[in-house]
C-alpha positions as CSV (number, residue, x, y, z in Angstrom):
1,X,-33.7,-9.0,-40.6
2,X,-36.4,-6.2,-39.8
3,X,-36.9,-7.2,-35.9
4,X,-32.9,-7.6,-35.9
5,X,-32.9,-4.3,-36.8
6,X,-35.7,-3.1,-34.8
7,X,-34.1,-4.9,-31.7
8,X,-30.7,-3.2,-32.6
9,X,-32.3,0.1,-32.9
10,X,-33.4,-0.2,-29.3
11,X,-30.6,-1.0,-28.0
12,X,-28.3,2.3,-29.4
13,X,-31.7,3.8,-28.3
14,X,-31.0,3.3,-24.6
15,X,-29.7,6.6,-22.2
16,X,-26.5,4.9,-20.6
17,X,-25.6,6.2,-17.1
18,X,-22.4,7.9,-16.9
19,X,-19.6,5.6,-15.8
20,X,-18.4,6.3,-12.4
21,X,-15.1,7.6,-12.2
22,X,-12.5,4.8,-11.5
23,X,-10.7,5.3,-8.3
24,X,-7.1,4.7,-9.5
25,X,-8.2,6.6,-13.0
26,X,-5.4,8.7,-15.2
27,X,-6.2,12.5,-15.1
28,X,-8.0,14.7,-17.2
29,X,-6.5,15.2,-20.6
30,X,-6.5,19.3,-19.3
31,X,-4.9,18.4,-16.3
32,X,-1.3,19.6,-15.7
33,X,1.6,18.6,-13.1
34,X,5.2,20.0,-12.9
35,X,7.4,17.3,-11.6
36,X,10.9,20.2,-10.5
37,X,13.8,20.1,-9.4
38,X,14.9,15.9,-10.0
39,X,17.7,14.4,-11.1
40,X,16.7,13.1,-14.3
41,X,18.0,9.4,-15.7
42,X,15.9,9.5,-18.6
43,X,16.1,5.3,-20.0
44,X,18.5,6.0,-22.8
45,X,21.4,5.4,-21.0
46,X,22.4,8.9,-21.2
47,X,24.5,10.2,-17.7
48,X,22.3,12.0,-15.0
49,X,21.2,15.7,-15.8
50,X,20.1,17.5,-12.2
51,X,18.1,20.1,-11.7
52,X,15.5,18.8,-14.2
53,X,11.9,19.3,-14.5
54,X,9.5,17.3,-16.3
55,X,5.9,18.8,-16.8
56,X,2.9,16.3,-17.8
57,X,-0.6,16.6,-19.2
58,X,-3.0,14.3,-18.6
59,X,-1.1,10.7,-19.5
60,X,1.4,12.4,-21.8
61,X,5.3,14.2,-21.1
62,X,4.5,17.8,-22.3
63,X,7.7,19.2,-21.7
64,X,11.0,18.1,-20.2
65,X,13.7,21.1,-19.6
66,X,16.1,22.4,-17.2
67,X,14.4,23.8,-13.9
68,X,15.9,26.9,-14.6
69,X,14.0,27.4,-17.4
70,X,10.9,26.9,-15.9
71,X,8.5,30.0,-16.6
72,X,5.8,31.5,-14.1
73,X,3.3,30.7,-17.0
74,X,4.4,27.2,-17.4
75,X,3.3,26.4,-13.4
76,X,-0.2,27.8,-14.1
77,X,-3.0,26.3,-13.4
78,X,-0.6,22.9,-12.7
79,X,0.0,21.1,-9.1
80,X,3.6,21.2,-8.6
81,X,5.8,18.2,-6.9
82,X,9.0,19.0,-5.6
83,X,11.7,16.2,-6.2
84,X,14.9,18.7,-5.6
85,X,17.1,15.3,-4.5
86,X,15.4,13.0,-5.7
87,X,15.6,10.5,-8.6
88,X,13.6,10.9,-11.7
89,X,13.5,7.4,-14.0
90,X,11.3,6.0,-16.5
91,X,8.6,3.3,-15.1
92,X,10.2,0.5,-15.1
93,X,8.6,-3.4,-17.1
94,X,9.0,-6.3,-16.2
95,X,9.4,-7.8,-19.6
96,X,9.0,-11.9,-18.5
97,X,6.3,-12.4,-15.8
98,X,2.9,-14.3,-16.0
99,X,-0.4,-13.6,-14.0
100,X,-3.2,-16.3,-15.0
101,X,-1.5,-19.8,-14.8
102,X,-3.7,-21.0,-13.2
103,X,-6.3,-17.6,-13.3
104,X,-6.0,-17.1,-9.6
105,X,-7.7,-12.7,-9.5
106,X,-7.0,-12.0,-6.0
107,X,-3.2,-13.1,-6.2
108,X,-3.0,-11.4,-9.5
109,X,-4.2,-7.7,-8.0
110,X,-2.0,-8.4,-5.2
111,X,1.1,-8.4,-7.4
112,X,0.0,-6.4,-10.0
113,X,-0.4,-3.4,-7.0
114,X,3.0,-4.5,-5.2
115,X,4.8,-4.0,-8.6
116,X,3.3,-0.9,-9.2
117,X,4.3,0.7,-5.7
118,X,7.2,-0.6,-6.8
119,X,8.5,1.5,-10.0
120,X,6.9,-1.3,-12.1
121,X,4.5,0.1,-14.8
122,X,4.6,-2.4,-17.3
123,X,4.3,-6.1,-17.9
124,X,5.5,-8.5,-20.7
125,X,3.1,-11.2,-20.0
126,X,4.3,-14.5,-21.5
127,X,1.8,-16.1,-22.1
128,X,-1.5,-17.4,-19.5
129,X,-5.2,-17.8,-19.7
130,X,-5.6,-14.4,-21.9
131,X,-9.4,-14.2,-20.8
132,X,-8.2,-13.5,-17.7
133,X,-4.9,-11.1,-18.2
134,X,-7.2,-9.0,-20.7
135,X,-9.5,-8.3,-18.0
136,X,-6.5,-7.5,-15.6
137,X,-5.2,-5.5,-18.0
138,X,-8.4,-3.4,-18.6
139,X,-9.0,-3.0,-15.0
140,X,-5.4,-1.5,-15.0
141,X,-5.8,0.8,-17.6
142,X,-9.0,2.6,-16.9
143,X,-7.8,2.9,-12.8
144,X,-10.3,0.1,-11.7
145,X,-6.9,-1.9,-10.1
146,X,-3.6,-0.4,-9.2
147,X,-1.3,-2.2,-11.7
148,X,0.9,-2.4,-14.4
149,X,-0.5,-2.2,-18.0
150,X,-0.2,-5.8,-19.8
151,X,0.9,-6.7,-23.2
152,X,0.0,-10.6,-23.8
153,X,1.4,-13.3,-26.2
154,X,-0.3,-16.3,-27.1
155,X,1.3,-19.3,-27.4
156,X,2.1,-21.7,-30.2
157,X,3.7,-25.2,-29.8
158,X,4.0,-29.1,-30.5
159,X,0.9,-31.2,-29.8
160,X,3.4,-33.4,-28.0
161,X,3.5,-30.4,-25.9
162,X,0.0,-30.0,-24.3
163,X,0.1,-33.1,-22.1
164,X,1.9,-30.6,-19.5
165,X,-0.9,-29.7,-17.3
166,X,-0.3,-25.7,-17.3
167,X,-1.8,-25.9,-20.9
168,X,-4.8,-27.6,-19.2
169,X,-4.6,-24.9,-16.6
170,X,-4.5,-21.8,-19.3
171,X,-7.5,-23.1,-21.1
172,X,-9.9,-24.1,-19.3
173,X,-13.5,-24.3,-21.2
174,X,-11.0,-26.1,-24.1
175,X,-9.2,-29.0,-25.1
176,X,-5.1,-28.2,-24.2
177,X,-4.6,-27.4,-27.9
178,X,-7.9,-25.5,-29.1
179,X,-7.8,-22.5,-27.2
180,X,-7.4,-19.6,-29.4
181,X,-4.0,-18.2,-27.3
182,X,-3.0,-22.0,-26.9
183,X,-2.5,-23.6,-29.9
184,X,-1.2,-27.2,-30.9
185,X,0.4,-26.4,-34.0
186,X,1.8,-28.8,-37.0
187,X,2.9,-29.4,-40.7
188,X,-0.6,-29.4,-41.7
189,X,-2.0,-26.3,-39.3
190,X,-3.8,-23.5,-41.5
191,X,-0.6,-20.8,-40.0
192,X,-3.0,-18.0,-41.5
193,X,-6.3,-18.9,-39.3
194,X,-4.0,-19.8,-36.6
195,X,-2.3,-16.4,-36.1
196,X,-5.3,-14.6,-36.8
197,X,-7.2,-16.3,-34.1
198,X,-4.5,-15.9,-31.7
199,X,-4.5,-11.9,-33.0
200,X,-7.9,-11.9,-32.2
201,X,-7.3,-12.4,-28.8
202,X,-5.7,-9.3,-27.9
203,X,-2.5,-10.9,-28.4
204,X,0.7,-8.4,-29.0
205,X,2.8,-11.6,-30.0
206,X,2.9,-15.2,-30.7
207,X,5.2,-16.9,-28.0
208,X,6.8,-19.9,-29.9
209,X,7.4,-22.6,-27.1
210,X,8.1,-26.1,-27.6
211,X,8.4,-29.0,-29.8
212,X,8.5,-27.8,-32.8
213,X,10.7,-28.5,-36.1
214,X,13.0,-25.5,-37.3
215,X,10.8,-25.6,-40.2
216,X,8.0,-24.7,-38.3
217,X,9.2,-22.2,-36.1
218,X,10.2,-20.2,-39.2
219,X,6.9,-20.5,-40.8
220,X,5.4,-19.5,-37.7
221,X,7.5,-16.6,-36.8
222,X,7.0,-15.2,-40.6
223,X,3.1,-15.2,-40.5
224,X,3.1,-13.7,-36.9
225,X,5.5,-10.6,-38.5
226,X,3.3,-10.7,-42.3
227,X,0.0,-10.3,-39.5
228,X,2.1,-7.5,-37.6
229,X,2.7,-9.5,-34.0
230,X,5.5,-9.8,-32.7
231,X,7.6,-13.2,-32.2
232,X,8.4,-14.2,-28.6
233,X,10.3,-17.3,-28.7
234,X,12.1,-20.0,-26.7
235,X,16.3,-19.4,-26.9
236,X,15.6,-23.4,-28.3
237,X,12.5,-24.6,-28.8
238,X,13.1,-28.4,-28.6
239,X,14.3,-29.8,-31.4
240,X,15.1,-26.5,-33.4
241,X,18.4,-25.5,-32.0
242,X,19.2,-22.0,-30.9
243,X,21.0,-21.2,-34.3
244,X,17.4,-22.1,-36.1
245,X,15.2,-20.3,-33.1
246,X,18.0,-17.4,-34.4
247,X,17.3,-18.0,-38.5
248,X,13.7,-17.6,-37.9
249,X,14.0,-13.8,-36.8
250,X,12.5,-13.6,-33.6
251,X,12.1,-10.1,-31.5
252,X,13.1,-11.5,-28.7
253,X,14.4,-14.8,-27.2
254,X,14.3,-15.5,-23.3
255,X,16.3,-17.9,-21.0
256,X,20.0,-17.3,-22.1
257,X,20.6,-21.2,-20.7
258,X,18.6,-22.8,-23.6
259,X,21.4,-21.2,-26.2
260,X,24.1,-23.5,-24.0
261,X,22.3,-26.6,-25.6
262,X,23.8,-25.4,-29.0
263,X,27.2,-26.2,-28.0
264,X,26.8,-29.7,-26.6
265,X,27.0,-32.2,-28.5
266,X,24.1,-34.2,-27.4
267,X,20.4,-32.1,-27.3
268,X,17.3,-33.1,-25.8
269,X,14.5,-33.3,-28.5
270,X,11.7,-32.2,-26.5
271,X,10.9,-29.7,-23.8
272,X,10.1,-32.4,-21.2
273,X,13.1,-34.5,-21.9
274,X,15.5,-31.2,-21.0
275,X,18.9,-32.8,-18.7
276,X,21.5,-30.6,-16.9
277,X,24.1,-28.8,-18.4
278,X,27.8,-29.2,-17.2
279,X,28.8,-26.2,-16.8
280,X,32.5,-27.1,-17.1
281,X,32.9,-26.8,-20.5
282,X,32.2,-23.1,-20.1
283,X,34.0,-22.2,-17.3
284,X,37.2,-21.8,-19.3
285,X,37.0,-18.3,-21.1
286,X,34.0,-17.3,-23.8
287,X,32.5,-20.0,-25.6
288,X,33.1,-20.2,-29.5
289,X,29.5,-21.6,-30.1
290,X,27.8,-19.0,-28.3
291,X,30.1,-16.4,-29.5
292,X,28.4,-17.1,-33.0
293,X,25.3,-17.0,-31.8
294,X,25.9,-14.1,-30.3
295,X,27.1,-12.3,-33.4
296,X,23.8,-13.0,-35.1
297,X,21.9,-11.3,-32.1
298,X,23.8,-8.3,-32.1
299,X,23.5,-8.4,-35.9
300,X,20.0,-8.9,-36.2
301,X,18.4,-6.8,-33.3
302,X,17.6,-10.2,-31.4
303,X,16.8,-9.3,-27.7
304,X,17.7,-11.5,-24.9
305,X,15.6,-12.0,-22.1
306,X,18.0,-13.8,-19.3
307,X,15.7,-14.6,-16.4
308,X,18.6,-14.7,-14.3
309,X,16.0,-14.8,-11.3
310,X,14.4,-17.7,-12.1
311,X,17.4,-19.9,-12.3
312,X,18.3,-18.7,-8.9
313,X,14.7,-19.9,-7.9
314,X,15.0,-23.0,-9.6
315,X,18.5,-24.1,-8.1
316,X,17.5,-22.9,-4.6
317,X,14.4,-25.9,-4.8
318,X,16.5,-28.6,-6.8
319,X,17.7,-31.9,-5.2
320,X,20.2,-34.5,-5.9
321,X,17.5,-36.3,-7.6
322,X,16.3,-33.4,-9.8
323,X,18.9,-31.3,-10.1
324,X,18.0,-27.9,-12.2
325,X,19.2,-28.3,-15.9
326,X,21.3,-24.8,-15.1
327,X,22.6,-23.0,-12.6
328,X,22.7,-19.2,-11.8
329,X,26.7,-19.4,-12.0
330,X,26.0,-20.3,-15.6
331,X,23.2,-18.4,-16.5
332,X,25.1,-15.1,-15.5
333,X,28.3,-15.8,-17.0
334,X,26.4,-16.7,-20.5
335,X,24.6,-13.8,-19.9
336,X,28.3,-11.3,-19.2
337,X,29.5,-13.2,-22.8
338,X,26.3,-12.1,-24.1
339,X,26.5,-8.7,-22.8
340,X,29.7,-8.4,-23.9
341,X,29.3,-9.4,-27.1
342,X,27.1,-6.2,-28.0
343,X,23.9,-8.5,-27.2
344,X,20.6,-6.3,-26.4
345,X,19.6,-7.0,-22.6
346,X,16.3,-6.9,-21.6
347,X,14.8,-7.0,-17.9
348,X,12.4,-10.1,-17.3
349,X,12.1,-12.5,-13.8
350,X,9.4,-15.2,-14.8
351,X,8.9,-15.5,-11.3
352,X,7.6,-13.8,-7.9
353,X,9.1,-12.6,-4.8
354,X,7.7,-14.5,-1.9
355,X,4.3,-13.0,-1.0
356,X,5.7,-11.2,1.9
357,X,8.6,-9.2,0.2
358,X,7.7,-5.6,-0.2
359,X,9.2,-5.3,-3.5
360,X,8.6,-7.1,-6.9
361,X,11.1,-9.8,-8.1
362,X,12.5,-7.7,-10.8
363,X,14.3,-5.8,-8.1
364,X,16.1,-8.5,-7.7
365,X,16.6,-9.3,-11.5
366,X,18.1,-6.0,-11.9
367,X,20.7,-7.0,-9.2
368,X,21.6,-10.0,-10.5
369,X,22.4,-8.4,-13.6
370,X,24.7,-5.7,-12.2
371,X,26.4,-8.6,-9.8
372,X,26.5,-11.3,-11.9
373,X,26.4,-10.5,-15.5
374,X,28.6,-7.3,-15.3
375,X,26.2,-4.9,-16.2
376,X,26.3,-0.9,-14.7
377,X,23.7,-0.2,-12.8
378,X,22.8,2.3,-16.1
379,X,22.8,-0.6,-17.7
380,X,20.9,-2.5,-15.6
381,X,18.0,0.9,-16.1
382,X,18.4,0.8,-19.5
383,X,17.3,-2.7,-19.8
384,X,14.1,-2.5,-17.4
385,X,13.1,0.9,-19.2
386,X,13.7,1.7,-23.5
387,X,14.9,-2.1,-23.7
388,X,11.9,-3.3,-21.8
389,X,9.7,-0.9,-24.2
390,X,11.3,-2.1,-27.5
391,X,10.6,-5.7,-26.5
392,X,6.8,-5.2,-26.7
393,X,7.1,-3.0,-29.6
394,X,6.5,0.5,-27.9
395,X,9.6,2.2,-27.8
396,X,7.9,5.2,-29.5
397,X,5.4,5.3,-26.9
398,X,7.4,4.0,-22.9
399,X,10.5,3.6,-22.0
400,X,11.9,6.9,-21.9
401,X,11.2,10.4,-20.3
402,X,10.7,12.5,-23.3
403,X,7.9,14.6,-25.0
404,X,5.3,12.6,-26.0
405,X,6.0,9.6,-24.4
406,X,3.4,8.0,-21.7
407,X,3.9,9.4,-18.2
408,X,4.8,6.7,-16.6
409,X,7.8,7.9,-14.2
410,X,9.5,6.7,-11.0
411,X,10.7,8.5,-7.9
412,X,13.8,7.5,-6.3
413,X,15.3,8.5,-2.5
414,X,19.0,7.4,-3.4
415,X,20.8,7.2,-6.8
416,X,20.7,3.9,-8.2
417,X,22.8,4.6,-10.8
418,X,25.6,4.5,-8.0
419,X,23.9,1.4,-6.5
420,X,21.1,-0.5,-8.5
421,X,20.1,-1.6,-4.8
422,X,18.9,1.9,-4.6
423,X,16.2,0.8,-6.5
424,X,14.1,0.1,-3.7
425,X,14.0,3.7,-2.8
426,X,10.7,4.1,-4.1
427,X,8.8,7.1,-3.5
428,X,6.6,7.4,-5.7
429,X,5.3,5.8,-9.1
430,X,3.5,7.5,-11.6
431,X,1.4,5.5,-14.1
432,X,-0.6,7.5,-16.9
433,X,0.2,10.8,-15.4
434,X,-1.6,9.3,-12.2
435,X,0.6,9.4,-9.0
436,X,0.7,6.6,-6.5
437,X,2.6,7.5,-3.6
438,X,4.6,4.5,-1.9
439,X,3.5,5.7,1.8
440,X,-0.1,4.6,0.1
441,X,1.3,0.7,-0.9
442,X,-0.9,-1.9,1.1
443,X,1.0,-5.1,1.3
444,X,0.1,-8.0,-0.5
445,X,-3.1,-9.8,2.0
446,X,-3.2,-13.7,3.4
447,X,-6.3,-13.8,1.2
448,X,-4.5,-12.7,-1.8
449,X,-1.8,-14.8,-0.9
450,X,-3.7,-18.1,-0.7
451,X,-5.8,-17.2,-3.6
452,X,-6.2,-21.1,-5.0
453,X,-9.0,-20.2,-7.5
């Protein structure tokens, strides 16, 4: 024990250099900027206030008041941006997306830095090879990257589940199963170990996928919650049904087509054995079966996270021989009943615009909401900004212009609260008080692109 200690001593003994200064750091705590003059849409869903001005220090909102009542003393000493014209919204998350499966770095920064040119300054990530995203999501934070900030799940499911070779993809060093944010879970798993080891991770939330007993997903979801994570979850996770996914008390649920598996009468036990839903059955008015289901989101706080996109993505690749098990036509009308049943509505693509788009997919998420699934454009906002914040547990903290919330802001040309296309009007994004000017976005390179590692 005495040379551990002597060898310790040495080491806190050491003169570390001063870290460089990251090149995409946030500003000094002291430093102040006076956004003046915008249009403000502040993520609540409240109507547009003009002539607003929203003064920052450092990573925080200081102050948020009309322009008129902006003092000589408050402009001291702070650099002032003009947006008389412009759009002032929160930064906008992504809340369904994934980065590390397979960990590929140099495709990774490439999106990451294309969503963040693009409004996008935060990230739901759904579970990947956490080593990786938690070094992503550090190299975001402290300015090393230009990106989004991450907040990870781990994932829990049936050991019937890790023959599908993305779990062999995610965990690499492990067997599909063992990793700490991949776990095979059943009746006789230690839930207490396993939760904690998946906490120990970095982990925000346990993501309950597949093949699981209701049982089990209600066990799981109750130690995640007694350990203070949050519960991602399947809308079915293959056998539980939607109603049990529902019983357990989840934060959040995602894919709005799984809860169509509730009313049929035949169900697929397992993730892999998932067949096509006829959509017939639900093209005749709202659905009494998902109406229930419904009620107990609405009642219980239960977010949906649609992923309207990705059904789109998957229909556009399908085949008569593998036809998707739902279409977009289906996804968005479940998604309107939803809606319109006083369901929450969260923002989340699990998916990618093509590597040559200049904007991130949830761009087009957000229009398929407003086109598809009725929503306003506010509405649309709403969901990609407080809603986006609540489903990863900081909607203290994002989400919102207000005092003492993150300064994470977007600049818009055009109002997209008259067209959510206008959404692509990016001017600028600001992340942590730091500004990144669109004009400065560098599109996403062929060696980013290819990125097979």
């Amino acid at each position: 024990m005495r040379g551990v200690g002597l060898v310790l001593l040495g080491w806190l003994s050491i003169a570390w250099p001063a870290a460089a200064q990251a090149p995409f750091a946030p500003p000094a705590a002291t430093e102040r900027s006076v956004y003046r003059g915008a249009v403000l849409i502040d993520g609540t869903g409240a109507a547009p206030r003009p002539d607003m001005t929203v003064i920052t220090r450092g990573d925080r909102i200081e102050r948020v008041l009309p322009d008129s009542e902006v003092t000589p003393d408050l402009l001291a000493d702070a650099e002032v941006i003009d947006l008389a014209g412009r759009f002032l919204l929160p930064g906008l998350i992504d809340s369904h997306q994934h980065l590390a499966t397979p960990p590929r770095r140099l495709q990774a920064e490439g999106l990451m830095r294309r969503a963040l040119y693009g409004g996008v300054t935060g990230m739901r990530i759904m579970a990947d090879d956490l080593r990786s995203v938690a070094e992503l999501d550090r190299a975001a934070r402290t300015g090393e990257i230009e990106g989004p900030d991450l907040v990870h799940a781990a994932i829990m499911a049936g050991p019937s589940f890790f023959a599908d070779p993305r779990t062999a993809a995610v965990s690499a060093g492990y067997r599909p199963g063992e990793a700490p944010w991949a776990q095979a879970v059943d009746e006789d798993t230690n839930l207490v170990r396993a939760v904690a080891m998946a906490r120990g991770t970095g982990a925000a939330a346990i993501k309950i996928y597949a093949n699981l007993p209701a049982a089990l997903v209600r066990r799981i979801a109750e130690e995640a919650h007694r350990q203070g994570l949050r519960v991602w979850v399947h809308a079915m996770v293959f056998p539980a049904l939607p109603s049990e996914v529902l019983d357990a008390r989840p934060d959040v649920v995602s894919h709005t087509c799984y809860l169509a598996y509730e009313a049929l009468d035949r169900r697929p036990s397992a993730y892999a054995d998932r067949f096509p839903i006829d959509p017939e059955p639900f093209r005749s008015g709202d659905d009494p079966v998902m109406a229930r289901l419904f009620a107990t989101m609405r009642e219980r706080g239960i977010v949906l996270d649609p992923t309207l996109r990705v059904y789109r993505e998957v229909e556009s690749r399908s085949t008569p021989e593998r036809p998707p098990y739902c279409t977009l036509d289906l996804a968005a009308r479940l998604t309107d009943q939803a809606r319109r049943a006083g369901v929450t509505l969260s923002a989340g693509t699990d998916s990618y615009a093509p590597s040559d788009s200049p904007w991130p997919a949830l761009h087009d998420e957000l229009e398929l909401l407003v086109a598809r699934a009725g929503l306003t454009p506010m509405e649309a906002i709403v969901a990609a900004t407080s809603v986006g914040a609540a489903t990863i547990g900081q909607g203290d903290a994002l989400g919102t212009i207000a005092p003492g919330r993150q300064a994470d802001l977007v600049v818009l040309e055009r109002d997209p609260t008259a067209d959510i296309a206008h959404i692509r009007s990016v001017t600028m994004t600001v992340k942590r008080g730091r500004r990144f000017a669109r004009a400065d976005y560098r599109p996403i390179t062929p060696e980013e692109a290819a990125d097979d590692e």
